[in-house]
C-alpha positions, -999 to 999 in steps of 0.1 A, spaced: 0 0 0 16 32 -14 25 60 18 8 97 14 42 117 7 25 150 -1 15 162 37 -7 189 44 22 206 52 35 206 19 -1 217 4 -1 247 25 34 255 18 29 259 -18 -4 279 -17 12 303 7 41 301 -12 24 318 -44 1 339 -24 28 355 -10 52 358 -39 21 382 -50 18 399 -15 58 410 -14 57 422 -47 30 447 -38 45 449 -11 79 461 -30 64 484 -54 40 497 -29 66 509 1 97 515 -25 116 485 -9 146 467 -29 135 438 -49 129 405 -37 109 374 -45 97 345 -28 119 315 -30 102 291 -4 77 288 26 81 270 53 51 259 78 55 244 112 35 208 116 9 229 136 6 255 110 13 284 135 46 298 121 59 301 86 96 310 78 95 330 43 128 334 26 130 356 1 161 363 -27 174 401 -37 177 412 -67 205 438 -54 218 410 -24 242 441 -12 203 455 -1 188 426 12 190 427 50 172 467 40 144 437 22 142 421 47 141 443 79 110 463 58 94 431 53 96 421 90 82 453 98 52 447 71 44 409 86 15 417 104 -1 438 74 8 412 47 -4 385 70 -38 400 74 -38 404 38 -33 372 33 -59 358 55 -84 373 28 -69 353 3 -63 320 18 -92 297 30 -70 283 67 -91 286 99 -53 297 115 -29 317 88 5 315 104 25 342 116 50 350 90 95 352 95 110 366 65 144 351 63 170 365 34 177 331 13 215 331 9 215 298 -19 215 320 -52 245 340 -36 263 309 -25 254 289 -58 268 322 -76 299 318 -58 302 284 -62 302 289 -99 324 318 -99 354 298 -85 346 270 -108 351 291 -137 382 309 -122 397 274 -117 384 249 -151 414 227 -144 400 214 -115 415 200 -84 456 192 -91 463 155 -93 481 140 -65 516 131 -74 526 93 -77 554 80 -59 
């Protein structure tokens, strides 16, 4: 008998995920902030907290993103209690989502260095 792998969890996830990629870019052009974008939600088992992390466009101005967006949680969460049909929308952490950089980085020094790593001498 196959297992449910898709949780509730994971439903809710991805619905506030795209409601609130929508939210912070209002959000953005609305208050003048730097731009950023949702990259992923993360929901608690209870559904009482979600940790948003978000990507800069400009990453030199994301903890500016970020701080504003922290500031606007409680508007953007009440916002998007109107959207969402969830008896208990959780309270929303924006986090600044450091992968892009780090993969950016990651590719950087691969292209500085296309011989790869030296090979170890033979004795």
């Amino acid at each position: 008998m196959p297992t449910k792998s898709f949780h509730r969890t994971d439903r809710v996830s991805a619905q506030l995920r795209r409601e609130l990629g929508t939210l912070v870019h209002e959000a953005v052009r609305e208050h003048g902030l730097p731009s950023v974008s949702v990259s992923d939600v993360e929901v608690t088992r209870d559904l009482a907290h979600a940790k948003v992390f978000v990507t800069a466009l400009l990453p030199d101005r994301s903890a500016e993103a970020v701080k504003a967006l922290k500031e606007l949680a409680r508007e953007i969460r009440m916002e998007l209690a109107r959207r969402v049909k969830l008896r208990h929308v959780p309270e929303l952490h924006f986090h600044y989502d450091d992968s892009v950089d780090r993969g950016e980085r990651i590719d950087t020094l691969l292209r500085e260095n296309p011989a790869g790593p030296a090979e170890p001498d033979e004795a």
